[in-house]
C-alpha positions, 0 to 999 in steps of 0.5 A: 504242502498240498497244491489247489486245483486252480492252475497258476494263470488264476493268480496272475492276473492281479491289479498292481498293490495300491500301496503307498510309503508314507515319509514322516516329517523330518521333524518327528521321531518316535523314539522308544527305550523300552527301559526308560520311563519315557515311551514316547518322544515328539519333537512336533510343536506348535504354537499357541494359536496353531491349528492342527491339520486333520489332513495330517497323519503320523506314522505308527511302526507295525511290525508284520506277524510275518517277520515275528521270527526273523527281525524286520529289515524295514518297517512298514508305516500305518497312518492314524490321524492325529488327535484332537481335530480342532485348534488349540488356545493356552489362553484358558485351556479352552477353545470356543466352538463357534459353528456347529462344524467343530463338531467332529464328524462321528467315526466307526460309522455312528451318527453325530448328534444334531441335538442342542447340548449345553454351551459348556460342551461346545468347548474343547478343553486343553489339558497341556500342549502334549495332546498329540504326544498323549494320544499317541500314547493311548494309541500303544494302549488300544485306544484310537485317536479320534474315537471311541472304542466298542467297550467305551461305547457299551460302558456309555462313558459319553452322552453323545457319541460324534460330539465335543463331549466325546472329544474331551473325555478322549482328550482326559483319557488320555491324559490320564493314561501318560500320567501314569505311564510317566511313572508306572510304579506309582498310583495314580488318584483322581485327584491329581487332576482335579486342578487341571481340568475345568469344573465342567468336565469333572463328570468326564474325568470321573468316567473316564478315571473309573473305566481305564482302573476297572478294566486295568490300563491303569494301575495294574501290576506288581508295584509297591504301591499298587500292591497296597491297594490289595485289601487284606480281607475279601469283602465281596463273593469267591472266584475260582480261576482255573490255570495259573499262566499270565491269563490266571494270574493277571486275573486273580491279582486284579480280582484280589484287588477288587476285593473278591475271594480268589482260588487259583487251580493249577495243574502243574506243579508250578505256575505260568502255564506255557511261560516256563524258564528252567534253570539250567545248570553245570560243572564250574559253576555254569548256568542260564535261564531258559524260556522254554516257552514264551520267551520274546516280548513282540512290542514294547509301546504299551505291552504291559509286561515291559511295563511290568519289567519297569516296574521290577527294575528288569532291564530288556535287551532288544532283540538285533536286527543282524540275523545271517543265514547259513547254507547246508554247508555251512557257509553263510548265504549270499546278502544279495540274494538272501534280499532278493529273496526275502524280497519276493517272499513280502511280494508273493505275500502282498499278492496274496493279499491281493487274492483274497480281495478279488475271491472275496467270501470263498477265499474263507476256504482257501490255505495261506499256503496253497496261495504261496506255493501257487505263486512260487510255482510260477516262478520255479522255472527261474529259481535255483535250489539256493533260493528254493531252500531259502524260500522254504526258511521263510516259510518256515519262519511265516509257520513259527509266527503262526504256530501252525502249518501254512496249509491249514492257515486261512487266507483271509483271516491269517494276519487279522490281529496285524493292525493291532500290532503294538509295535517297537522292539521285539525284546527279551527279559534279562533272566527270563520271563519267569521272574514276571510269574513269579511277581504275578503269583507272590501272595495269590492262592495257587493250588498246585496239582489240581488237575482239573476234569469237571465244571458245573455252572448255574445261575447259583454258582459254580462247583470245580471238580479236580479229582475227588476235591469240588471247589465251589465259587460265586465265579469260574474263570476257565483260562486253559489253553485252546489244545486243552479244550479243543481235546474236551478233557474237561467236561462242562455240566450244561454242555457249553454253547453249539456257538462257542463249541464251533468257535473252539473247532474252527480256531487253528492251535499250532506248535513250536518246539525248542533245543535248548543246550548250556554250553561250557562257553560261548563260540558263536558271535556276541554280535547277534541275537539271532541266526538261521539254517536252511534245509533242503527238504521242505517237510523238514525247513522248520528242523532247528531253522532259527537259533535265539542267543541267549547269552546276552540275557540267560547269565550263561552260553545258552543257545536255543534252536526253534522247531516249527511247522511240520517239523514241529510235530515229528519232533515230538516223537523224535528222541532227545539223543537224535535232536541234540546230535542233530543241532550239533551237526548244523553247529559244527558245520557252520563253525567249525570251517570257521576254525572254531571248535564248538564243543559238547553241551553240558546240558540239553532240554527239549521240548514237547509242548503237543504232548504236555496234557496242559497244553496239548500245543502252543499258541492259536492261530486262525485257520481255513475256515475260521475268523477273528470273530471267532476268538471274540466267540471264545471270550464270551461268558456263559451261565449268565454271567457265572462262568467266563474264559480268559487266555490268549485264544480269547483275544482277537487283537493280541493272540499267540502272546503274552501280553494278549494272555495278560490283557485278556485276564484284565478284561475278565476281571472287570467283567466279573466284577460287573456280573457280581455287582449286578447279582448284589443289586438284584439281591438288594432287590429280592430282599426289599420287594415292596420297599424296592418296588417304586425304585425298580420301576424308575429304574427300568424307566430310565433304562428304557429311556436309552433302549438298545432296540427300537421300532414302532411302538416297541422297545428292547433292552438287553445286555450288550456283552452276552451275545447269547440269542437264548439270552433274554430281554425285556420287551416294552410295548407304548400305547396311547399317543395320538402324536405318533403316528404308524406310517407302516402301511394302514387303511381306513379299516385298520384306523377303525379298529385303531380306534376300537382297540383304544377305546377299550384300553382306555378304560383303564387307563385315562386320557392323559396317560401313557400305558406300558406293558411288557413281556420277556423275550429271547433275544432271536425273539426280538431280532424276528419281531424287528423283522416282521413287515405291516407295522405294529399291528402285524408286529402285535399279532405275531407276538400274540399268536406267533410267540404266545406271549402275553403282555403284563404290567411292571410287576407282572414281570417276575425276579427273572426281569429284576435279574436282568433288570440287575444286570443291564443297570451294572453293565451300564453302569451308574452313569445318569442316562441322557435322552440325546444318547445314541443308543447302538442297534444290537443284533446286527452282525459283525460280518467282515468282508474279505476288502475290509479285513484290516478294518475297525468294527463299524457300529450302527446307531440311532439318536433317541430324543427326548420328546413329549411324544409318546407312542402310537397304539399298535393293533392287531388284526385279531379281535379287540377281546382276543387282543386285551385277553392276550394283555392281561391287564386286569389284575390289581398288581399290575395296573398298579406297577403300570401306574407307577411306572407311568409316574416315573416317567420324563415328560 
């Protein structure tokens, strides 16, 4: 491991780790059977009239990514509020709200609404007595308790954000969500909770049931009756999705049951991509299931594939917190001081979280590993060659968590998914992962060797080129893993985004290797899932430093020995014979003392997952210089929405696992789905140009009755789920409102060409109407034009001379707004717009500070109101001639789609 140039004094001197142990109650529990149907379990209650404390906080188990490899000793508790803040009634299964402080105060950092809303929304409805239960419940699935999440908040499930509506629709979401977990296998209508919920809030629950079945935390997997639901012809355009692991076939079932045509290209001659159980086999009959790849379930609370196992009946065996560790001789490592320093490893870590708080941005650029080794250093005078080599088997284990060698991970961003951990028993599948795949892959279109070199993408669609074969598609989903397109195997024709291109640069993609062998018999202890061996040779403390028992679940004596960090690599060129002998030497030399014999393997498979063009490594990591905005870079579509990205790499809350790659293909899928409605509708569109003409112009008004961007007189609206600063928007510009003033800065010659500027545009339009012209814009564009100073006058200016736009009437526009016009309505949704909403300011930047790396998003936002105000003229400081020739206003189509787009408007 490289060592940093700072000498150790520079991490000494750290403020002790505010940390405090949170104590649960002695009345709660948070128990979970990962083969039971009942995830959670709380003995809390409360009576009828009982308030709930917003003071108190209920503990959630997050297993740290540092112990992934070795199970957790203790568990660190994270505190999340309790849901619903308010005091609860059994009376009507509605509590009044009789002051405005009820209100929740709004989270994430939006504003709560001062508007005044209906009475029926001031009451906070009570579906049972289990809300607290149901929340936490949400919580496994990613939904905070007390707020809303980024893609709620972009679908606009709320009027409001910050107000009693929200609390409800909350409070139906999750109640929606323990329905079906309850009973996983079923499917669960909207009208089951037609009875249970007040008549009021049946909008809400329509929302809400809508959202958590399209984006599948839902009715998703491979029951019997969700199955059914798959239609037995395609009714909407063809996806071709490019790789057939948990990702890809997530995806193509979801689609499949949305009713598109889908095509899967795998390059293998199986599925499942890095999820791999080989059948291992011998004399008398002996045989295992092996997981050569993925192979342990990291949290059973909400992970979707132990839901899956539920719903097949597959039984999950925990894996047991016994783990010994083994010397060079074989002789099992003392308890005490295998704690103390396992101990002082958690430290040294705290210590570099510590680190990484004072450095602020610069420790971006700093190794996890040059921190470590920097702190250890410190104490080497006092460590023997026991607790070195023990030390060095915990980073080993940090580098098989991460897939990756410790001087190449960044200090800052590391463990940035670890909020999101989903917590409970770390588990294996009885049989081995690859029954999942196969319930995944059982009736979708997979074609097998099809190795894919080529992907062109349009406006159009999408053609797939493997070998001489081109498969054409409305849609792409590319789920190949980060080695493959880090490797730029397959081509891209245009090339994909610089953005996206330095996203995939900057994301570390590691390797972990294994030795499987089936032994005629078991030898080892049954008593245990898990043991470890140290080395002491620290470019070789990943070599077979942990070894899975997998007799409880394989079906036969199966051990397999893991290989990490830099050890990982060497053994790629290592040959079969050499490890094997290798693995057997630790084995014998740990048993045989024992008087145990331990006999040859009957068969041995090792890995190479580096050197497996289909994946070119095994999971990602976030290395120096990279973030978790980054991954979310990953996920985003290109070629306006034609062609999209999906795998384990693409999720910044679950990467490096297998739920994350299935959660991202779920996602996906409902992304495609509202690109495709949104071309049908702008199909609808195109084909009834002048019978359509009158609804589109209500339909931009009522989009821009929410606008995403607003200042002055000037309004912007753009889809929120393309980041794309080339990607286009729609630019509207108000004039003709004396209320409204422009208090940017003006002067008394500026007021007379004011009203110069008004006299002139206002012989075309009369006193008592608002006029609107627009222009199409990149989305940089108007991020700059927000950013011009001297009000709408300079803004006015710029626009005209600056960018040589020119400012048109409705229809001025052309098919390229009703595309995105098409667009924006579909990733809105059909929700009616509501003039209280808060509307979120985009292109602000999700930038994260080194102090606040465990820390939620924050979204900024601003309340549009409804008013009979109508916009201040903005001016220019050109001449009125150049003005009115740059906004093009004379011509018959457009005066005439202002008109009626005037018409449309709300008073």
């Amino acid at each position: 491991m490289d060592l940093p140039d700072q000498s150790s004094e520079l991490f000494d001197s750290f403020p002790p780790i505010p940390f405090t142990l949170f104590l649960p109650e002695e009345n709660f529990s948070l128990n979970i059977n990962p083969n039971s149907d009942t995830t959670i379990n709380t003995s809390i209650t409360q009576n009828q009239d009982s308030t709930i404390d917003s003071s108190q906080f209920f503990p959630f188990p997050v297993p740290k990514k540092r112990r992934r490899g070795r199970p957790q000793r203790s568990v660190t508790s994270f505190n999340f509020p309790p849901f619903p803040n308010g005091s609860f009634s059994g009376n009507n299964g509605i509590v009044s709200s009789s002051s405005s402080a009820s209100v929740p105060a709004a989270r994430n950092g939006v504003e709560s609404s001062s508007a005044n809303v209906p009475d029926v929304a001031d009451e906070i409805i009570v579906i049972n007595k289990e809300s607290t239960a149901e929340a936490l419940l949400a919580l496994t699935a990613g939904f905070p308790a007390d707020h809303l999440t980024e893609d709620e908040i972009d679908a606009r499930v709320v009027s409001v954000i910050g107000g009693i509506e929200q609390v409800n629709y909350i409070i139906i979401r999750n109640h929606i969500i323990a329905k079906w977990r309850e009973n996983v296998s079923s499917w669960v209508s909207k009208e089951m909770f037609i009875d249970s919920i007040p008549t009021h809030c049946h909008t809400l629950l329509d929302t809400a049931y809508n959202y958590l079945v399209s984006h599948g935390y839902i009715n998703f997997g491979v029951a019997p009756a969700i199955k059914e639901k798959i239609p037995a012809e395609p009714s909407k355009p063809s996806v071709i999705v490019v790789g057939a692991g948990l990702a890809g076939l997530a995806a193509a079932r979801q689609l499949m049951r949305f009713g598109f045509k889908v095509t899967v290209l795998e390059g293998r001659k199986r599925a499942g991509g890095r999820v791999y159980t080989k059948k291992m086999e011998g004399g008398n009959r002996v045989c295992a299931a092996a997981d050569l790849g993925g192979s342990v379930l990291t949290g059973t609370l909400g992970n979707p594939l132990g839901i899956m196992a539920r719903q097949l009946g597959y039984s999950l065996h925990k894996v047991r917190d016994k783990c010994p560790l083994y010397s060079l001789d074989g002789k099992p490592v003392d308890p005490d001081m295998d704690l103390k320093v396992e101990t002082a490893f958690n430290h040294l870590l705290d210590k570099a979280s510590m680190l990484r708080q004072s450095m602020g941005e610069v420790s971006v650029d700093v190794s996890l590993g040059a921190a470590l080794e920097t702190f250890w250093q410190a104490h080497g005078d006092s460590v023997n060659s026991e607790e070195m080599n023990l030390f060095n088997w915990h980073l080993a284990n940090l580098e098989y968590a991460n897939a990756g060698l410790l001087s190449k991970l960044s200090l800052a961003f590391w463990d940035q998914d670890d909020p999101y951990d989903m917590g409970g028993d770390h588990c294996f599948l009885a049989g081995g992962n690859g029954r999942l795949i196969q319930a995944l892959a059982e009736n979708v279109s997979i074609l097998y060797e099809k190795t894919v070199h080529t992907i062109r993408y349009s406006g159009h669609g999408v053609q797939v080129i493997a070998g001489n074969q081109v498969i054409e598609g409305d849609m792409a989903l590319c789920t190949v893993p980060l080695g493959v397109l880090k490797s730029g195997s397959i081509k891209f024709i245009p090339e994909l985004p610089q953005r996206k291109l330095d996203g995939i640069k900057r994301l570390g993609f590691g390797l972990l290797n294994k030795v499987a062998m089936l032994f005629p018999r078991v030898f080892w202890e049954m008593d245990l899932d898990t043991f470890g061996h140290l080395s002491d040779d620290p470019s070789r403390r990943g070599e077979f430093f942990l070894f899975y028992n997998y007799a409880t679940v394989a079906g036969g004596p199966l051990l397999i020995a893991l290989v990490a960090g830099e050890a990982a690599h060497k053994f790629e060129s290592m040959p079969p014979t050499d490890a094997v002998t290798r693995v057997i030497e630790i084995l014998k030399g740990i048993y045989e003392p024992q008087g145990i014999d331990v006999p040859e393997p009957i068969q041995t498979v090792c890995t190479r997952w580096a050197s497996d063009p289909f994946s070119l490594g095994s999971y990602s990591n976030v290395a120096v210089g990279a973030s978790g905005d980054d991954y979310d870079i990953l996920a985003e579509n290109v070629g306006d929405g034609r062609l999209f990205f999906a795998g384990e790499a693409t999720t910044r809350r679950y990467p490096a696992t297998m739920h994350g790659a299935f959660l991202s293909g779920l996602r996906e899928a409902a992304n495609m789905a509202n690109y495709a409605n949104a071309r049908a509708l702008r199909l609808k569109i195109d084909r009834g140009p002048s019978k359509n003409a009158h609804s589109c112009a209500c339909l931009l008004a009522d989009l821009f009755r929410e606008p995403d961007l607003e200042f002055g007189s000037f309004s912007i609206i753009f889809g929120r789920k393309n980041a794309d600063p080339k990607s286009t928007v729609i630019l509207r510009v108000t004039f003709n409102d004396p209320q409204k003033k422009n208090h940017e800065g003006s002067n008394s010659d500026q007021q007379h060409t004011n009203k110069l500027l008004f006299q002139q545009l206002q012989s075309h339009f009369n006193q008592q109407q608002q006029l609107h012209v627009y222009t199409l814009l990149s989305r940089q564009q108007a991020l700059e034009l927000r950013e011009v100073r001297g009000g709408d006058e300079m803004r006015l200016n710029y626009l005209c001379e600056k960018l040589g736009v020119r400012l048109v009437g409705r229809k001025g526009l052309g098919p390229n707004a009703d595309s995105v016009i098409a667009s924006i309505k579909a990733e809105r949704g059909n929700k009616k717009p509501s003039s209280t909403y808060l509307a979120l300011k985009s292109g602000i930047s999700k930038m994260k500070t080194s102090s606040t790396l465990k820390r939620n998003a924050v979204r900024r936002a601003k309340i549009v109101r409804n008013s009979t105000r109508v916009a201040a003229a903005p001016v220019s400081n050109t001449s009125n001639d150049q003005v009115l020739d740059n906004i093009k206003l004379v011509d018959q189509d457009s005066s005439a789609a202002l008109r009626s787009d005037q018409t449309n408007m709300t008073s």
